[in-house]
C-alpha positions as CSV (number, residue, x, y, z in Angstrom):
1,X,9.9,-9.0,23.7
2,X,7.5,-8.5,26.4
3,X,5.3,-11.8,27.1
4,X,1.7,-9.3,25.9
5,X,3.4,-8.3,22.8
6,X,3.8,-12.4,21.7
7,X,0.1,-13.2,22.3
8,X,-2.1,-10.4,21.6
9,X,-2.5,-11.5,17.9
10,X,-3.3,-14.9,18.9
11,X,-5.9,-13.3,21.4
12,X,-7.5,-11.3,18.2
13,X,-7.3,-14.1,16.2
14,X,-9.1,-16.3,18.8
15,X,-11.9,-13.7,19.2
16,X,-12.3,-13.4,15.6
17,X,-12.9,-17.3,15.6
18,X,-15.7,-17.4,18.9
19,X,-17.7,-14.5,17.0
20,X,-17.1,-15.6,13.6
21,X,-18.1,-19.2,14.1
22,X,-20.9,-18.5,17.1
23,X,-23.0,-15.4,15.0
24,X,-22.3,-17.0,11.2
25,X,-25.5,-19.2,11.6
26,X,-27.5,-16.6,13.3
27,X,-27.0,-14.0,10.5
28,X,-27.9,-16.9,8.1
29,X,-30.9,-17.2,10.1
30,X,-31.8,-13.6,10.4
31,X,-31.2,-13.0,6.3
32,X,-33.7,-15.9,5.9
33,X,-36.4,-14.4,8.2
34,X,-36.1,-10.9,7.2
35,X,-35.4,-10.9,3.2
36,X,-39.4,-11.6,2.4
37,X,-40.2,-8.0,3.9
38,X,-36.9,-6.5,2.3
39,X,-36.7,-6.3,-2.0
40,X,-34.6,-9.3,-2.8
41,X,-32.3,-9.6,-5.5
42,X,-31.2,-13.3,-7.2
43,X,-27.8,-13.2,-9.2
44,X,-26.6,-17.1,-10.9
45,X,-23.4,-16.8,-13.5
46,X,-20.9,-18.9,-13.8
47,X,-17.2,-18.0,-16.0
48,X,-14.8,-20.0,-17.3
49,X,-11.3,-19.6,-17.2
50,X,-8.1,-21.4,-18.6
51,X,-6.4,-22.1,-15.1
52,X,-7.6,-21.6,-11.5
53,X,-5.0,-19.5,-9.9
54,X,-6.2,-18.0,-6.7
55,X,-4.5,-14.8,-5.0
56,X,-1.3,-16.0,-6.9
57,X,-1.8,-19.7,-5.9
58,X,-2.0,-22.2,-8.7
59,X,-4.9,-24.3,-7.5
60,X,-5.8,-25.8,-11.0
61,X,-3.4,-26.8,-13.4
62,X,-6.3,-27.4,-16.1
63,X,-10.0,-25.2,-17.2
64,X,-12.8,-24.7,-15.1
65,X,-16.0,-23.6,-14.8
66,X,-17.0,-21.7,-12.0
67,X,-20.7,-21.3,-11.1
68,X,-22.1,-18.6,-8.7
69,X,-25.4,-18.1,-6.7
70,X,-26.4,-15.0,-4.4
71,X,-29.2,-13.6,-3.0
72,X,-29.1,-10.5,-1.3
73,X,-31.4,-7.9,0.6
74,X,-30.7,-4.8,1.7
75,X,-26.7,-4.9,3.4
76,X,-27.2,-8.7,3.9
77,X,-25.7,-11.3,1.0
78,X,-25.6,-15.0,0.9
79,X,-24.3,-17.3,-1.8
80,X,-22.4,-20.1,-3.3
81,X,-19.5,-20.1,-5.5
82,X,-17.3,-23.1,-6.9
83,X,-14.4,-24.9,-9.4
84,X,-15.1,-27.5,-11.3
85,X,-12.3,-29.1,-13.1
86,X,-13.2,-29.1,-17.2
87,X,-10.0,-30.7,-18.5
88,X,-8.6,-33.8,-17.0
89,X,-5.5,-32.5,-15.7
90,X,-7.2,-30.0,-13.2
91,X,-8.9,-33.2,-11.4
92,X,-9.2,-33.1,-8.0
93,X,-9.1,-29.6,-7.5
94,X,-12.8,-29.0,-7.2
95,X,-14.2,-26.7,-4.7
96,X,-17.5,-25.6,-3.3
97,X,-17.7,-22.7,-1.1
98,X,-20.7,-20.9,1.0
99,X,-20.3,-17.3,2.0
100,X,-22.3,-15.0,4.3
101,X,-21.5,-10.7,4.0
102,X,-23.1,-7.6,5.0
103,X,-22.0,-4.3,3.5
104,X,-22.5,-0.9,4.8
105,X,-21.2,2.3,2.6
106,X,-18.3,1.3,1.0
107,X,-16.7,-1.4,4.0
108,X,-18.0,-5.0,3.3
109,X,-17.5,-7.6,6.0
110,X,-17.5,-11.2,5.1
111,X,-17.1,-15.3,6.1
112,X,-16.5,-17.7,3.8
113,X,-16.4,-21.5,4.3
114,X,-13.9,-22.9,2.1
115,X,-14.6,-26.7,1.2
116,X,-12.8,-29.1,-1.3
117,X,-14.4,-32.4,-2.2
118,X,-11.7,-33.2,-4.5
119,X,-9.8,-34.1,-1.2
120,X,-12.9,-37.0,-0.4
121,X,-12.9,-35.1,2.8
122,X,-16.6,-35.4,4.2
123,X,-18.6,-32.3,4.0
124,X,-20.0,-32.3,7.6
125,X,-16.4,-32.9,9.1
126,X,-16.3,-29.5,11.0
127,X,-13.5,-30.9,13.4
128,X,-10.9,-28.0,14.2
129,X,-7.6,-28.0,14.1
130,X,-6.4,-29.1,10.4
131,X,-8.6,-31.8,10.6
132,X,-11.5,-31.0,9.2
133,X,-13.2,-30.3,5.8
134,X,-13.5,-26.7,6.1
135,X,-11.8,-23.5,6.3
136,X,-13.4,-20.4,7.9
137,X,-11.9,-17.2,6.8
138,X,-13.4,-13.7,8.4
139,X,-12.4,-10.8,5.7
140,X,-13.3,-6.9,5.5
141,X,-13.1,-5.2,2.7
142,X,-13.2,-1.4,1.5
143,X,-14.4,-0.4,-1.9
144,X,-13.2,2.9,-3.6
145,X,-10.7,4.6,-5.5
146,X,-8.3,2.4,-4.6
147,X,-10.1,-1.2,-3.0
148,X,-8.4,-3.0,0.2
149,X,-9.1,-6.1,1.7
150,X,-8.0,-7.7,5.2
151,X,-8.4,-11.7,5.2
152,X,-7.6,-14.1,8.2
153,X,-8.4,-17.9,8.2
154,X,-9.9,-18.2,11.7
155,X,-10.9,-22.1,11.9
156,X,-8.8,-24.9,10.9
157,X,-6.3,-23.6,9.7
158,X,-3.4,-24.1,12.0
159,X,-1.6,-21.5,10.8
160,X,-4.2,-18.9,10.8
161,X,-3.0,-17.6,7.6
162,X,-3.3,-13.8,6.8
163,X,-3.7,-11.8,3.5
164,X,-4.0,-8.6,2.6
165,X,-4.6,-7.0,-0.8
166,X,-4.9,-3.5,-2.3
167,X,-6.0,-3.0,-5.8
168,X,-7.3,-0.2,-8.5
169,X,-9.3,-0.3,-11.6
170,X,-9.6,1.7,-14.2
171,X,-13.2,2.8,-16.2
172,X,-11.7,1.6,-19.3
173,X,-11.1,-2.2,-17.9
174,X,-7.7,-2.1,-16.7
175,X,-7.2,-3.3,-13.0
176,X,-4.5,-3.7,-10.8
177,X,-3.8,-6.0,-8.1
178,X,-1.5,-7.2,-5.1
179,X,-1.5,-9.6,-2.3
180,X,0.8,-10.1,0.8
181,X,0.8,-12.6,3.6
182,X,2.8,-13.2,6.4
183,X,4.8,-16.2,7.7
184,X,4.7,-20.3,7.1
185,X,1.4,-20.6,5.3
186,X,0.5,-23.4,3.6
187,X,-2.6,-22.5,2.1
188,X,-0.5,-19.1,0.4
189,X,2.0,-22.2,0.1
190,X,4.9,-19.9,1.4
191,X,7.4,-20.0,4.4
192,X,9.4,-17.8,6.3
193,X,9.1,-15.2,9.6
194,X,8.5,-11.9,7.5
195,X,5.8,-10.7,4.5
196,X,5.2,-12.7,1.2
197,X,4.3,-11.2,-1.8
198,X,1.9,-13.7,-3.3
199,X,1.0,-12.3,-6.3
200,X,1.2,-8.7,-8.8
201,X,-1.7,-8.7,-11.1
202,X,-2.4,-7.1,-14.6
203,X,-5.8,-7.4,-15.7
204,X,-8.4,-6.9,-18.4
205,X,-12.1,-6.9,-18.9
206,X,-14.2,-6.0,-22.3
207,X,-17.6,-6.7,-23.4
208,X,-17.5,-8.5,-27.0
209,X,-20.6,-7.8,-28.6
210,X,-21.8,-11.0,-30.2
211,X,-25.7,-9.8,-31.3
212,X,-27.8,-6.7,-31.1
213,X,-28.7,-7.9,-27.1
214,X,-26.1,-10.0,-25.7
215,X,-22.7,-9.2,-25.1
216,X,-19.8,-11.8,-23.8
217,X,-17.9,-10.5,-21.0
218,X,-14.2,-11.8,-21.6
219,X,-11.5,-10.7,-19.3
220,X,-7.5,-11.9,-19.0
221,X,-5.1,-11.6,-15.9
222,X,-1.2,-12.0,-16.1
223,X,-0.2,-13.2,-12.5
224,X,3.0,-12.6,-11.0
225,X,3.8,-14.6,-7.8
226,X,7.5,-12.8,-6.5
227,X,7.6,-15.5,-4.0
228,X,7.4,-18.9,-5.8
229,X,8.8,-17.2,-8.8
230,X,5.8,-18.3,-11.0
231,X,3.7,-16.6,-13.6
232,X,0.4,-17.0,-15.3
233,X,-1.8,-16.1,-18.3
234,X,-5.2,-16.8,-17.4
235,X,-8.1,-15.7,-19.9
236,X,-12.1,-16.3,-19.4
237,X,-15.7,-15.6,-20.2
238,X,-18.7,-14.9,-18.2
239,X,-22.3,-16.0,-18.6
C-alpha cells in the first residue's frame, strides 16, 4: 500500500482535532455575544430510563435520570446533557457532557465534550492522549427521510474511534436505527481490523395522556449489539 494511502486518515483526523479544539471556545464565545440580538430559545427536560445503553454500549447496568439544558439562537445551540445513576447498581457510571452545534438546512455539525466523574477523574484535566478527563468528538449529521450521522473522537482518545449511524422514523412513533464503527475501539468496546456493527435498534415513542393538559412522553428501544452478542429492553419517560 502506497506510504499516502496509510496516513491520509490520520492527516484528516489530526485537522479535525486543530479546528475542532482551536474554534470550539470561539463559537462559544460568538453564541454568547450575539444571542441577545438573535430570539433565544431555553429548553430543560430530563427522561428516565431503565438502563443507559449508548449506541449499543451498555454504560449503566441500573436506572437513570438524565437531565438536559439548551439554549439556542438562530443555527447556533449550546447545552448540557448528563447520567445520573438512580439505582445502586449503576454507580459510577455518571456522566456530564457539554456540547456546542450549528445547523444549517437539514446538515447539523456538532462537538461534544464527553466527561465522567464517576471515574474521580478531575474535570479540568484536559491532558491529551488517554490521559485526560475528556473526550472531544466532532460529528455531522443530516436530517430527513432517512437521518445519517458521521462521528469521530478527535482528542484523547487514542484510538480515534469512528461511528457512523443511519436511521428512519416513522409518523406513527416507530424508529429505526443502526451503528457501525471500525477497528480496536474501546470506547465502542470492540476489536478487530474491519467494521463493527454496534448496535440494530427498534424503537417506540407515544404520548400517554394523563390530564386534559399534560401528556407523559414514554418511549421503549430493544437494542441489538451483533458484535458483543448482547441485547436490551430499555423503556422511559420524559418530563
Amino acid at each position: 500500500m502506497p506510504r499516502w494511502k496509510s496516513i491520509y486518515p490520520i492527516m484528516i483526523l489530526e485537522i479535525f482535532k486543530e479546528y475542532t479544539i482551536k474554534y470550539l471556545t470561539l463559537i462559544i464565545a460568538l453564541f454568547c455575544t450575539t444571542s441577545y440580538s438573535i430570539a433565544q430559545e431555553y429548553e430543560l427536560g430530563v427522561d428516565v430510563v431503565s438502563r443507559y445503553v449508548w449506541r449499543g454500549v451498555d454504560l449503566a447496568p441500573g436506572a437513570a435520570m438524565q437531565p438536559a439544558f439548551s439554549i439556542s439562537a438562530g443555527g447556533f445551540s449550546v447545552g448540557s446533557w448528563a447520567s445520573y445513576a438512580i439505582s445502586p447498581q449503576a454507580a459510577g457510571a455518571d456522566e456530564h457532557d457539554f456540547w456546542v452545534s450549528y445547523a444549517f438546512g437539514p446538515v447539523t455539525l456538532t462537538a461534544t465534550d464527553y466527561y465522567f466523574p464517576g471515574s474521580n477523574a478531575r474535570f479540568f484535566n484536559y491532558d491529551n492522549n488517554g490521559k485526560g478527563a475528556h473526550v472531544l468528538e466532532a460529528a455531522v449529521g443530516y436530517e430527513g427521510p432517512v437521518s445519517l450521522l458521521f462521528a469521530a473522537n478527535v482528542y484523547n482518545d487514542t484510538e480515534n474511534s469512528l461511528y457512523m449511524e443511519i436511521g428512519w422514523e416513522s409518523e406513527s412513533g416507530v424508529g429505526l436505527a443502526a451503528g457501525i464503527t471500525k477497528g480496536t475501539s474501546a470506547w465502542y468496546a470492540v476489536s478487530g481490523d474491519g467494521l463493527a456493527v454496534t448496535h440494530v435498534t427498534v424503537r417506540y415513542q407515544r404520548d400517554i395522556k394523563i390530564t386534559q393538559d399534560f401528556s407523559l412522553p414514554v418511549s421503549g428501544q430493544i437494542i441489538v449489539n451483533p458484535t458483543l452478542e448482547k441485547s436490551f429492553f430499555v423503556v422511559g419517560f420524559s418530563l
